[in-house]
Each structure stands twice: as structure tokens, then as C-alpha cells.
C-alpha positions in Angstrom: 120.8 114.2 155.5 118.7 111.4 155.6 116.2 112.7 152.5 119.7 112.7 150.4 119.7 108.8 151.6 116.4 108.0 150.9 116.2 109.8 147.4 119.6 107.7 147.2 118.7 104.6 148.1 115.1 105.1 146.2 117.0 105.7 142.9 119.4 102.7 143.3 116.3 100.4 143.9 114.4 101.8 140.8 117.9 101.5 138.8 118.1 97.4 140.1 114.7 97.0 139.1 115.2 98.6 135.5 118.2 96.3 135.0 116.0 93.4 136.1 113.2 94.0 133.9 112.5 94.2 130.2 110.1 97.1 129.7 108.6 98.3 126.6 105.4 100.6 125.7 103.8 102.6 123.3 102.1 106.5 123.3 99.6 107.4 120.9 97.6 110.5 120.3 94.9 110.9 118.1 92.6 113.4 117.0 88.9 112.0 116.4 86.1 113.1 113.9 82.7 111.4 114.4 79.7 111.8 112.2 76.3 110.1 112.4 73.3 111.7 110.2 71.3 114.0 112.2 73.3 114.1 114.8 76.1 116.8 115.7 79.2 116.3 114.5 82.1 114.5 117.7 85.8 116.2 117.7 87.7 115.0 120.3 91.6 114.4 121.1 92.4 111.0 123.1 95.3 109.7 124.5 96.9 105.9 124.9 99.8 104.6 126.5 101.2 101.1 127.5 104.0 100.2 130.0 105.1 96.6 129.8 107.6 94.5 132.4 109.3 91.5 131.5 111.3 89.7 134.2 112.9 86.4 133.0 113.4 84.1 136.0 114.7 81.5 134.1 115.1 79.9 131.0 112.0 78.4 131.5 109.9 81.0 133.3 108.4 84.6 132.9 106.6 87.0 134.8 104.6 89.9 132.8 103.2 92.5 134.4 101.5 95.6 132.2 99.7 99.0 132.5 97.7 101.1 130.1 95.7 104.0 130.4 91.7 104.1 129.5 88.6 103.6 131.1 87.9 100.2 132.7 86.1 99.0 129.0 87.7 95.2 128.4 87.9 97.1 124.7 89.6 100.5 124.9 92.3 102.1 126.4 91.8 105.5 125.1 91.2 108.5 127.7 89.3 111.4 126.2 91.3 115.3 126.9 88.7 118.0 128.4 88.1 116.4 131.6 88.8 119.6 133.1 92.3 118.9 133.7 92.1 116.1 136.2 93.9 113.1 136.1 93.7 110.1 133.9 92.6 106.5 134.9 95.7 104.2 134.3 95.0 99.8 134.9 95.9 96.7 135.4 96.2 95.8 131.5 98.4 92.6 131.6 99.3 90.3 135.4 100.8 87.0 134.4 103.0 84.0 134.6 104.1 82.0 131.7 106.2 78.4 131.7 108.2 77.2 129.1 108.8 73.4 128.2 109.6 70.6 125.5 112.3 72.9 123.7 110.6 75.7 124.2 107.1 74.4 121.9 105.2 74.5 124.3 104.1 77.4 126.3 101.1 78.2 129.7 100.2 81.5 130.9 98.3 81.5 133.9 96.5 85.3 134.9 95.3 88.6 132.7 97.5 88.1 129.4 97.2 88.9 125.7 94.7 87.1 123.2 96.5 83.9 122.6 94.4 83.2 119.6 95.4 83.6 116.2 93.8 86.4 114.1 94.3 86.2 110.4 95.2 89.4 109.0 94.9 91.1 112.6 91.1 90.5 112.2 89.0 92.0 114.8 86.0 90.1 113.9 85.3 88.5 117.1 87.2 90.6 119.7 88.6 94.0 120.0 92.7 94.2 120.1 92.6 95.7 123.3 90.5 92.7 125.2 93.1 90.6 127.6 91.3 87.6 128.7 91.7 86.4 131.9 91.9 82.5 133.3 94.5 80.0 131.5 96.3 79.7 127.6 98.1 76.6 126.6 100.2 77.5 123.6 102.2 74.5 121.0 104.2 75.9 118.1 107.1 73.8 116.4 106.8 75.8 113.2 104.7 73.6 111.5 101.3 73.6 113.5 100.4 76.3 116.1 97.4 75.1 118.4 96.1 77.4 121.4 93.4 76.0 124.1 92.6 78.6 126.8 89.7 78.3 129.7 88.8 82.0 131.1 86.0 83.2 133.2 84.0 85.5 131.7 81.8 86.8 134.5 82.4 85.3 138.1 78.6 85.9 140.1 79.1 85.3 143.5 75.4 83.8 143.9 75.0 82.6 140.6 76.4 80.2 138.2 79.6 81.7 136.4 79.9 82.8 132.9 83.0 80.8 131.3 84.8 80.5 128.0 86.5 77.5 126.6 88.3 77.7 123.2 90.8 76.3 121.4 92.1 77.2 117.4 94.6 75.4 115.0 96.5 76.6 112.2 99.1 75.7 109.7 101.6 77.5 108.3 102.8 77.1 104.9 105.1 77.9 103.1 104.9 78.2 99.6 108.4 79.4 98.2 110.7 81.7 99.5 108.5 85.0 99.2 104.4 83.3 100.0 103.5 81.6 102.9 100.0 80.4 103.8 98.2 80.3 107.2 94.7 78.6 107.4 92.9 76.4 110.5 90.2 76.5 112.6 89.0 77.9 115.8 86.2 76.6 118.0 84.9 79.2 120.9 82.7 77.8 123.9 81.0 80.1 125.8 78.9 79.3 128.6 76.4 80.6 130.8 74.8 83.1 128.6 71.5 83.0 127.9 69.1 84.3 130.4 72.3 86.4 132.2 72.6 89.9 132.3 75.0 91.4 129.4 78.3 91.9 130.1 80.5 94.4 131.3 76.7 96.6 131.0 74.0 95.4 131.8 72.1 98.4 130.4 73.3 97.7 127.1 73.4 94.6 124.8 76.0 95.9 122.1 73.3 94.7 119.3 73.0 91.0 120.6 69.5 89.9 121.0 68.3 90.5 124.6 65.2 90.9 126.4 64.8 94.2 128.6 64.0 94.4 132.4 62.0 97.3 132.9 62.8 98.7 136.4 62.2 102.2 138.3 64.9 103.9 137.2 66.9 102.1 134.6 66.1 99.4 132.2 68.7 96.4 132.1 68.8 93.4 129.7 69.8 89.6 129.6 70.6 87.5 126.6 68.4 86.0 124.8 70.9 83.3 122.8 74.2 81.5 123.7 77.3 81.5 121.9 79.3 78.5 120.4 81.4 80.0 117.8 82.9 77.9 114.5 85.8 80.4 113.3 87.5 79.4 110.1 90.4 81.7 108.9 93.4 82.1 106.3 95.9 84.1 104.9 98.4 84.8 102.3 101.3 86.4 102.7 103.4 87.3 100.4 105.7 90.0 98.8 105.2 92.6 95.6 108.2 94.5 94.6 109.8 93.3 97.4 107.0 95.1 99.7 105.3 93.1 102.3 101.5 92.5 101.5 98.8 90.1 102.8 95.4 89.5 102.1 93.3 86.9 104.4 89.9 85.9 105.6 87.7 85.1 108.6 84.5 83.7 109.0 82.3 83.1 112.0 79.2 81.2 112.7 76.9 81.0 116.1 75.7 77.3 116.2 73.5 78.0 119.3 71.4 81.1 117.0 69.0 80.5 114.9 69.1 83.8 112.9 71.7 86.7 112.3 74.5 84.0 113.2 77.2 84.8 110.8 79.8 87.1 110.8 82.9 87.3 108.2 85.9 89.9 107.4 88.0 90.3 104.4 90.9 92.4 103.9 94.5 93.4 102.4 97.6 95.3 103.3 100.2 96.5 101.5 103.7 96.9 103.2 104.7 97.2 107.3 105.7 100.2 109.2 108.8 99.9 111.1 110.9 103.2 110.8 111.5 106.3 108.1 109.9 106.2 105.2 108.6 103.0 106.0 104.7 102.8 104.7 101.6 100.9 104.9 97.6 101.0 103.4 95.1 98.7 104.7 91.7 98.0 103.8 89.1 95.5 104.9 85.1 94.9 104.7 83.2 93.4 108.0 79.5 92.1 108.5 78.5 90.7 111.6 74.6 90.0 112.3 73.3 90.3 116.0 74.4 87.2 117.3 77.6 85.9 115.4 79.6 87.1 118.0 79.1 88.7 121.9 79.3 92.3 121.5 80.5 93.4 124.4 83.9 92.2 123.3 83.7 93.7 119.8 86.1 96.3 118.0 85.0 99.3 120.0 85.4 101.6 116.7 83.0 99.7 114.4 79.8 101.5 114.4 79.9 102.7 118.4 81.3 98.5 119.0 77.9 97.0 118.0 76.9 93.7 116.3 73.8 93.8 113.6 76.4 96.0 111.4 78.7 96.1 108.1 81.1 98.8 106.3 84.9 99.3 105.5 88.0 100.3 107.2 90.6 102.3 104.7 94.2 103.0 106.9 97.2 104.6 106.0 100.3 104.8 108.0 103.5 106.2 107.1 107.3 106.2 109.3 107.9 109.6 110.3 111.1 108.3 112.1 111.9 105.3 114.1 109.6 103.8 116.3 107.4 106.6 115.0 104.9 106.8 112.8 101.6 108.8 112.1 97.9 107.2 110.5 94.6 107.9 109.3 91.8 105.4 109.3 88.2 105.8 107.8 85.5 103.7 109.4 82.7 103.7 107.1 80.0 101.6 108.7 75.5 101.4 109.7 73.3 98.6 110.6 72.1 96.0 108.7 68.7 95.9 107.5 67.6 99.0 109.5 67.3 102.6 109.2 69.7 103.4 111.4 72.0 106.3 110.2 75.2 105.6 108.6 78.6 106.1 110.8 81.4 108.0 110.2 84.8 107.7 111.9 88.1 109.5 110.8 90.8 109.0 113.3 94.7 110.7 112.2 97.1 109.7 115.2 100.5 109.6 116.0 102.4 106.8 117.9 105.5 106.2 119.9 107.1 102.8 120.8 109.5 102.3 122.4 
């Protein structure tokens, strides 16, 4: 009798808590092909999946909570299959509190959230889509400007000095006539505490920035060898053709603290927006980044193995299978600038779920 009351009373507590919270997610499975020249050809099956709460506790405040699977990268959330059957890693992807005000224009989140930037076109120039910074956003939006400022630590040493991040962006939106708007502004990223420190996330790898290596017994580990203020310009058009949705935009970066290799820039176009049957989209962009335009630990994991000191294309295609489901196929075509590096291959056909 009492495991009928506790599988009872466990179900009513789950059923109050489902009422009480907004939840939403995605699944996505994808089949992988990787080729690099002279090297064995990659095929490998991976697995995502997101689970999101949302509990309103009142008009003014929010509390988010997330979960997504992966390994603990600040830039996927992939798991590879053929791990001989044993479990999956599943994380802490969002924890946060957010605070509404001033007829809801202004908005703070405080905790492990979202990027609260603006990317132009979806751009992944400067950080991956999966990286959820972690510190304090301060978001204004009355429709006519949208302005984010955000402090975040970056690395916390507990006998050192900490690595931080302070940025802020601005943007306007425009709109043109009733079928083209505009978006252009400017973004300004601070980090601190770089230089000399050992990379992030691995210290045995510097994602193509410029480091200098620490030869040791049994491992050689690397610190940077420049700092990273970051100028990021950006805009795009939106618009529609035939009464599809398409957009083109661009987004530029500059390191003011390197010397050399300090630039980075993305352009791109897509044509129409997947949203249920039949629905479809095609996507194509071109990125450069030199060495030090941006930290690389932080990069689009995807783009040549998520290193810096690289260029190529992306081509995507995604189509609406039914809704909230669609399948895609992206291309990565990318190598390293000015070396002889081998050319990268990426092919990627998934299918998603939201829901």
C-alpha cells in the first residue's frame, strides 16, 4: 500500500510542477562525414537534446533553468553513439534569474544564460551557438534601439588573478517599408586577463591563437601570447522575395591588442525559414578569421576542428518534414590560412525535433 501512495503522491508532484513550468526542448540526430587529406575518412552518428523550464513568478520576474546533453565543451552539446552502450553525459546548460522593469524595456539576468548579444545573420564569428556565458546581462529594447552590456567571468583561479569579460553592443533597427528592414550597430568586447594565462577550457591546446608552449614531463601546456579587445561592427538586411523570407548581412571583427592576424569577418545569405511542412530554407556564408581576431576556445566547434588561423564556406539546406520537424545538410568547406595544412571536409545531414 504505501508504494501505490508514493508512486501517487510522486506523480501529483511532477503533474504540479509541469503545470507550474513552461518547458520546451529540442532532439537532433545527425549523421557525420569528416574528411581531411591524408587522413582516414570520420563517420559517426551524434545525438543532442535540450530541456528548458520557465517558471514565471511574476509579471516582473523569471526563473530559467536548462539541460542539454554533450560533453562539458562551452561549444558543443553533441554526444558521439559507440560508447559501448553506456550512458550519456547530460549538464547544467542554462541556471538563471531574469527581472523585468520600465514597461518591460528593460531586462537583467543574473547566472548561466543565453548569449545576450546580437548576431547578425546568426553569425558565429566570434562565438559558437552553443557557448552560455556566465556572470551578468543588462538588456534595453523599445523597438527602436536594442543595447546589451554584460560582465562574466571567464576563468575564476583561485590563486591568481581572474580572467573576465566586459562587453557591451548596440544596434538599430530599421525599417525600410513594409517587406525590408535593416539592423546595423556596434559591439565592443573586453576581455581581461589573458595574456601570459594558460588557454582556456585546455590548457594543452590554444584553438590556433598565438601561444607560447610549456614543455613539461609528460604533457606540453600553453599560455597566451596576446589579449583580446574586440571592435565588432555588424548589419543586416532583411527582406522578402516572392513573399519568401531572405536576409543577407555582415560581421566584422578586429583585435586592437594584436598586432598581426587581428581580423576576422563573415558574410552570408538565406533564403526562406523553416517552421513546419513543406516549409524550406538554403543558407550560405564565407568566414576568415586570422589567429588572434577572436579567442578560440569559444569558436564555432565545426569550423575546421573550432580553430582560428582559418577560412571556407558553409552551404545548408533544411526542409519541413512535418511540424516542429525538419531534416538538413550542411557542407563545411574550410583549411588554414597561409599554411599547408590539409583542407577540411564536414558533411553533416540531421534531423530535429522541437517541441
Amino acid at each position: 500500500m504505501t508504494k501505490y501512495i508514493f508512486s501517487f503522491t510522486f506523480a501529483l508532484a511532477i503533474s504540479c510542477l509541469a503545470s507550474a513550468v513552461d518547458l520546451d526542448g529540442s532532439f537532433t540526430f545527425q549523421q557525420e562525414y569528416l574528411k581531411i587529406k591524408g587522413i582516414k575518412a570520420r563517420h559517426r552518428q551524434r545525438v543532442k537534446a535540450y530541456l528548458t523550464g520557465n517558471h514565471t513568478l511574476n509579471e516582473n520576474a523569471k526563473v530559467t533553468i536548462g539541460l542539454a546533453s554533450g560533453p562539458t565543451t562551452p561549444t558543443s552539446t553533441y554526444n558521439t553513439l559507440g560508447g559501448s552502450f553506456s550512458s550519456m553525459a547530460v549538464n547544467l546548460d542554462q541556471a538563471n534569474a531574469q527581472l523585468s522593469t520600465w514597461k518591460n524595456q528593460i531586462h537583467s539576468t543574473f547566472g548561466k544564460m543565453k548569449d545576450p548579444f546580437t548576431r547578425v545573420g546568426g553569425s558565429q564569428l566570434q562565438w559558437d551557438s552553443d557557448v552560455r556565458p556566465e556572470g551578468i546581462s543588462l538588456n534595453f529594447d523599445n523597438k527602436e534601439v536594442v543595447a546589451n552590456l554584460g560582465g562574466f567571468v571567464l576563468q575564476e583561479r583561485p590563486v591568481d588573478e581572474d580572467s573576465l569579460l566586459f562587453a557591451g553592443d548596440v544596434y538599430f533597427p530599421i525599417e525600410l517599408n513594409e517587406k525590408t528592414s535593416l539592423k546595423l550597430g556596434f559591439g565592443v568586447f573586453v576581455y581581461t586577463q589573458v595574456r601570459g594565462k594558460s588557454t582556456l577550457f585546455d590548457n594543452e591546446n590554444t584553438y590556433g591563437n598565438s601561444g607560447t608552449a610549456i614543455v613539461g614531463t609528460t604533457s606540453t601546456t600553453y599560455t597566451y601570447t596576446e589579449d583580446y579587445t574586440l571592435m565588432n561592427p555588424g548589419i543586416e538586411l532583411n527582406t522578402r522575395l516572392s513573399n519568401i523570407p531572405f536576409k543577407v548581412y555582415f560581421d566584422f571583427v578586429y583585435n586592437t591588442e594584436a598586432s598581426n592576424d587581428n581580423t576576422g569577418w563573415t558574410f552570408g545569405a538565406q533564403l526562406g525559414d523553416v517552421k513546419g511542412w513543406k516549409d524550406f530554407s538554403v543558407a550560405a556564408y564565407f568566414l576568415r578569421k586570422e589567429a588572434d581576431a577572436v579567442l578560440g576556445a569559444l569558436t564555432d566547434s565545426n569550423f575546421y576542428s573550432q580553430s582560428t588561423g582559418t577560412q571556407g564556406f558553409v552551404l545548408s539546406g533544411a526542409f519541413g518534414l512535418f511540424d516542429n520537424v525538419s531534416s538538413s545538410l550542411t557542407w563545411y568547406s574550410t583549411d588554414a590560412i597561409g599554411s599547408a595544412k590539409a583542407r577540411e571536409n564536414r558533411l553533416q545531414l540531421a534531423a530535429s525535433m522541437k517541441f
